[in-house]
N, C-alpha and C positions, 0 to 999 in steps of 0.2 A: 659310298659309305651310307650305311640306314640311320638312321635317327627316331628317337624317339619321345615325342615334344604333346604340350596337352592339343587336347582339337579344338576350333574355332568352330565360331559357326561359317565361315569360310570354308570350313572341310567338308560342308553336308553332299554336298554334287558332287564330292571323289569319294564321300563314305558313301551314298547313295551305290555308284556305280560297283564299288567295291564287293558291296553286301549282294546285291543283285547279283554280280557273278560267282557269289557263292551259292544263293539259293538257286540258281543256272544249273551250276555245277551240281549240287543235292538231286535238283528234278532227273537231270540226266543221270544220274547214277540211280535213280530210284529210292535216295535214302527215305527213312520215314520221316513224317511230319514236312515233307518239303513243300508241301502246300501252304499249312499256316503259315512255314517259313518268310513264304513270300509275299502274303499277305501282311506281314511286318518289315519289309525293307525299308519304308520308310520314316515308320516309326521308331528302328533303331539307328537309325542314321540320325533320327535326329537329336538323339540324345547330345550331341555335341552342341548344341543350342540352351542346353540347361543347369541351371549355374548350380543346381542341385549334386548333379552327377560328374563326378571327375573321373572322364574321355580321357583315352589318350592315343594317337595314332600313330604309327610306326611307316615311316617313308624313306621313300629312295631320296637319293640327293637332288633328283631334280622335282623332290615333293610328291612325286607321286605316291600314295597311299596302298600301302601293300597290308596294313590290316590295323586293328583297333582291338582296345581293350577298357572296359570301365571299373575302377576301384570302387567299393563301397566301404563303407568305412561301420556297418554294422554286421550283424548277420541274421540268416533267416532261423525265424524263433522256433521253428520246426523242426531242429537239424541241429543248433548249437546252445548248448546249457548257457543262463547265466550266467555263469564265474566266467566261462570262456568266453560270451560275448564284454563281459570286462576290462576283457585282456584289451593288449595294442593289439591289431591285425588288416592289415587289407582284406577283401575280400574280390577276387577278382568275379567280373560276372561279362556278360558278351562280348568275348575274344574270337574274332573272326580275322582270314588271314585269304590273303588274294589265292584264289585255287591255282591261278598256274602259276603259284610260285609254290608248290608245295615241296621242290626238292628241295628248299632251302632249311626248311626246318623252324618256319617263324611263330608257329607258336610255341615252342619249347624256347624259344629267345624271347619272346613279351614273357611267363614265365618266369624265366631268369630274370630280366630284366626287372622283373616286380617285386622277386626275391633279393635283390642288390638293392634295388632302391628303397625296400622296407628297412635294411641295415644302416643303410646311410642317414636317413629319418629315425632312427631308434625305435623303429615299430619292430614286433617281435617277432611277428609270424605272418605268411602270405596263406589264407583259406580259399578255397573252391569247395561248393559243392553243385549234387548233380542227381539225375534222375536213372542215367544211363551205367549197367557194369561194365560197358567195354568204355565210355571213356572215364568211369575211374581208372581202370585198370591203365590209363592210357594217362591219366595223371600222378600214378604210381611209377611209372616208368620215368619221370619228371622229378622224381624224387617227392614228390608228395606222399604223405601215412597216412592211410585211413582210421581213421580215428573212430566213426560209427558207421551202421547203416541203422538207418530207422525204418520202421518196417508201419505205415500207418493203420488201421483196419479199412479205410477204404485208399483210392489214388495209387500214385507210382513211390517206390519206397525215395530215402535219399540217402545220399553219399557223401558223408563229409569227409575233408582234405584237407592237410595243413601240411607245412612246410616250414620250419626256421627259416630266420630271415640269418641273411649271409652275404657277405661280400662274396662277388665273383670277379676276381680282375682282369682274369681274359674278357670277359667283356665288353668291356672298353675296345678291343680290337676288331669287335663285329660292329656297334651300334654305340651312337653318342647318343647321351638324354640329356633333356631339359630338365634339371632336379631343381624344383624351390629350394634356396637356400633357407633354414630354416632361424626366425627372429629371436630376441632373448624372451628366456624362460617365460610363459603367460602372454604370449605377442599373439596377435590373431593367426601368425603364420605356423607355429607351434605343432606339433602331432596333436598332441591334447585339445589343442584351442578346436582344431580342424573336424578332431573327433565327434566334441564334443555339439557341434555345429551341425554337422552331416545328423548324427542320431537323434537328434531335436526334431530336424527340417528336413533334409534332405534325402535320409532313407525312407523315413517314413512313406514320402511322394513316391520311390522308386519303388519300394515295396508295394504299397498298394497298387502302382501299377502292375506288375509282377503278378499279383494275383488274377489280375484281371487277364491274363494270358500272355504279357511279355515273358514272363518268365521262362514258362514252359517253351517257350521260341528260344529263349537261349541257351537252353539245354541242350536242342537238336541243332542252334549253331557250332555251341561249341563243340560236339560232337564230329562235326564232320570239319574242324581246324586242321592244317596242314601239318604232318610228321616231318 
């Protein structure tokens, strides 16, 4: 049975090994950017070490780490208007899944899973965006709508993605999650409270990282995520 529970910093040596056999997998396959790629293994690994970014890893039952995915709880101001960034929404950002588990289909199941657990949280919608047209087109297939591309006058355009948030109950029959039960109305554990928390502190730090080239390493992760 997989599971899907937040990361520790206990996880960093199985997200460590994880990530690495993706950017493995990238080199050998020749995909682009597999170079930077790997020059940030470490760095995204360790995002599970940061109280800022909410990690979450997806495991076998004997714990072993078949891939990961980070919510952000704003968006990037390049790619989502105001009003929109107002909204409730997760925003998923480096979803990496074990390469030789690719028959399985894990990351359209982290995905799902983020799409069910936004319902369950009364969050509205799960967003992705991307630099790449073949994995929008490959987040399209996920049932995500594209919503824009922005076309900048310099850089790589981007691709925003959103998806209703929805209960999925077959679900349940592939992958348990660890879901925060959420406290009454205005409790620190709240959507709201959490939001409101992340877009103060939290994004802020991840963004600015982001700029500085995590970003664009998670583009060419998630790109090359298991079908």
């Amino acid at each position: 049975m997989l599971s899907m529970r937040p990361a520790t910093p206990a996880d960093q040596t199985g997200l460590t090994a994880m990530i690495q056999a993706r950017s493995d997998w990238m080199k050998a396959n020749q995909l682009p950017n597999w170079r930077s790629w790997g020059r940030h293994v470490h760095e995204l690994a360790s995002n599970c070490t940061r109280r800022q970014s909410e990690m979450w890893v997806l495991t076998e039952h004997d714990n072993r780490i078949l891939g990961c995915t980070t919510i952000l709880r704003t968006s990037a101001p390049w790619t989502w208007t105001a009003a929109e960034a107002a909204d409730t929404a997760y925003y998923l950002n480096g979803t990496v899944t074990d390469p030789a588990e690719r028959h399985r289909k894990l990351g359209k199941l982290i995905a799902e899973w983020a799409v069910d657990r936004a319902a369950r949280e009364g969050v509205s919608r799960v967003r992705r965006d991307c630099s790449s047209p073949v994995l929008a087109a490959y987040y399209q297939q996920q049932n995500f709508q594209l919503i824009r591309k922005v076309s900048p006058p310099r850089g790589l355009p981007s691709y925003a993605l959103e998806r209703k948030a929805e209960r999925i109950p077959e679900l349940g029959a592939r992958v348990v999650s660890g879901i925060p039960v959420p406290g009454p109305p205005g409790s620190p554990m709240t959507p709201p409270a959490r939001n409101a928390l992340s877009n103060a502190v939290g994004a802020a730090r991840f963004l600015s990282r982001s700029l500085c080239g995590t970003a664009a390493v998670s583009v060419s992760m998630e790109a090359a995520i298991g079908r």
